[in-house]
Each structure stands twice: as structure tokens, then as C-alpha cells.
C-alpha positions as CSV (number, residue, x, y, z in Angstrom):
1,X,167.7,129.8,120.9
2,X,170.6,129.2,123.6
3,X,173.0,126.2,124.0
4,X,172.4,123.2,125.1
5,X,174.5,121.3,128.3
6,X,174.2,118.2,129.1
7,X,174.0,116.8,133.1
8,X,174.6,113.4,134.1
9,X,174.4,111.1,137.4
10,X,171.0,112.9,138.2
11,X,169.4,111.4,141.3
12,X,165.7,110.1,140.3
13,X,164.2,112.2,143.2
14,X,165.6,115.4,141.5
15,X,162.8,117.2,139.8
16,X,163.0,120.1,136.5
17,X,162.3,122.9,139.4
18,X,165.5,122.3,141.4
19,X,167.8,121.8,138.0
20,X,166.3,125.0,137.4
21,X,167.2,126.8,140.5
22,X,170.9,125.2,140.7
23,X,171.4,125.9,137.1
24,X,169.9,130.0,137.6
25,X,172.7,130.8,139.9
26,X,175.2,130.9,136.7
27,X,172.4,132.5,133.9
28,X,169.5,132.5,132.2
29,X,167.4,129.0,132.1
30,X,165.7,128.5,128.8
31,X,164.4,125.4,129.6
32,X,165.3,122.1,131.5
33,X,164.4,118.3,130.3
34,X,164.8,115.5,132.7
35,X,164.9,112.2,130.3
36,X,162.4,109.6,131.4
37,X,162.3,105.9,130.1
38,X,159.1,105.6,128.7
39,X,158.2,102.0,129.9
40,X,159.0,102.5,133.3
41,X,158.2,106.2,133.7
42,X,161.4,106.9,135.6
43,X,164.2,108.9,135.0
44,X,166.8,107.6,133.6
45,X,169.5,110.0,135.6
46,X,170.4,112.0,132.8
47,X,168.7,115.8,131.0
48,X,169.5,118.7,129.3
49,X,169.4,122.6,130.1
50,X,169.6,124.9,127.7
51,X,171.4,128.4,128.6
52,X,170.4,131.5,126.9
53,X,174.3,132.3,126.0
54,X,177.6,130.1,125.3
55,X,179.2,132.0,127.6
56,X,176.6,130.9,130.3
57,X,176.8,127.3,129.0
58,X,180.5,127.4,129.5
59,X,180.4,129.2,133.1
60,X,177.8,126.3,134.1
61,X,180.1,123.2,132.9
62,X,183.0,125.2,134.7
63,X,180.7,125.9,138.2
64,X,178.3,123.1,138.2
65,X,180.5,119.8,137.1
66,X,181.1,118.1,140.5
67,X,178.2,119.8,142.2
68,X,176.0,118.0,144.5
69,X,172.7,117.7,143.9
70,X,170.3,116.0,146.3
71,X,172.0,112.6,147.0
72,X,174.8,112.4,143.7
73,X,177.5,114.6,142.2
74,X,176.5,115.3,139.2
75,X,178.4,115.5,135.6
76,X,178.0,118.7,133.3
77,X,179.2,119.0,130.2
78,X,178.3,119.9,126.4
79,X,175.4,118.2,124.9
80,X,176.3,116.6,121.7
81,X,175.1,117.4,118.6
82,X,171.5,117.0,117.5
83,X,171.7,114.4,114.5
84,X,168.6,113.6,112.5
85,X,167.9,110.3,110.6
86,X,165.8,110.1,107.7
87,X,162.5,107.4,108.9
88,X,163.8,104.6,107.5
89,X,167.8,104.4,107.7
């Protein structure tokens, strides 16, 4: 299943492929999601990648927090929690 880290201060001209490659060099890449606003079809400068291990999710936070990526420094750190809402609350 892996864990889940969250990245921050993403430049809108990074793409999934190059979080990918940054985000390889500590572990294993389950997947990577680049959040988009749906109106505008942009990124909003935030995603998630999941690591295949804590340990990796840990080692990336430690590595990758302050690393550059294309034009910004980005922010890495534990996603929070998943919560799910009923429809209707």
C-alpha cells in the first residue's frame, strides 16, 4: 500500500515524471499526484507521493525537504490523514 508524503511550493511547470525521478533517488515510487484546480486546469503547487515503505517516506522528508526543484524549494512532509465524510454532513 505504501505511505503517503506530502510536497508543497511545487512550481506549475513541474510535471508527475520529474517528482518521480527526484523522489526515486531515496525509494520505491508507488505513485505521484500533482493536485490540479479543476476550473482553471492548473496546478495548484501542491501533490502527494506515496513510498512503498515508512522508512522511505521518512528518508524522503529528511533528503528532499528544501530541495530544489525546477524554479522553487520545495516542502516535504507527512500527508495528513485521509478523513471521510458521510454525503451529507
Amino acid at each position: 500500500m505504501g505511505i503517503e508524503v506530502y510536497v508543497g511550493q511545487i512550481s506549475g511547470m513541474v510535471s508527475e515524471d520529474e517528482m518521480r525521478k527526484l523522489f526515486s533517488v531515496v525509494g520505491t515510487v508507488s505513485s505521484v499526484h500533482l493536485v490540479i484546480d479543476p476550473v482553471s486546469g492548473e496546478s495548484r503547487g501542491c501533490g502527494y507521493v506515496r513510498m512503498s515503505s515508512e522508512e522511505e517516506a521518512r528518508e524522503a522528508i529528511d533528503l528532499l525537504n528544501g530541495a530544489r526543484l525546477g524554479d522553487r524549494q520545495i516542502v516535504v512532509k507527512h500527508a495528513p490523514p485521509k478523513t471521510f465524510r458521510k454525503k451529507g454532513h
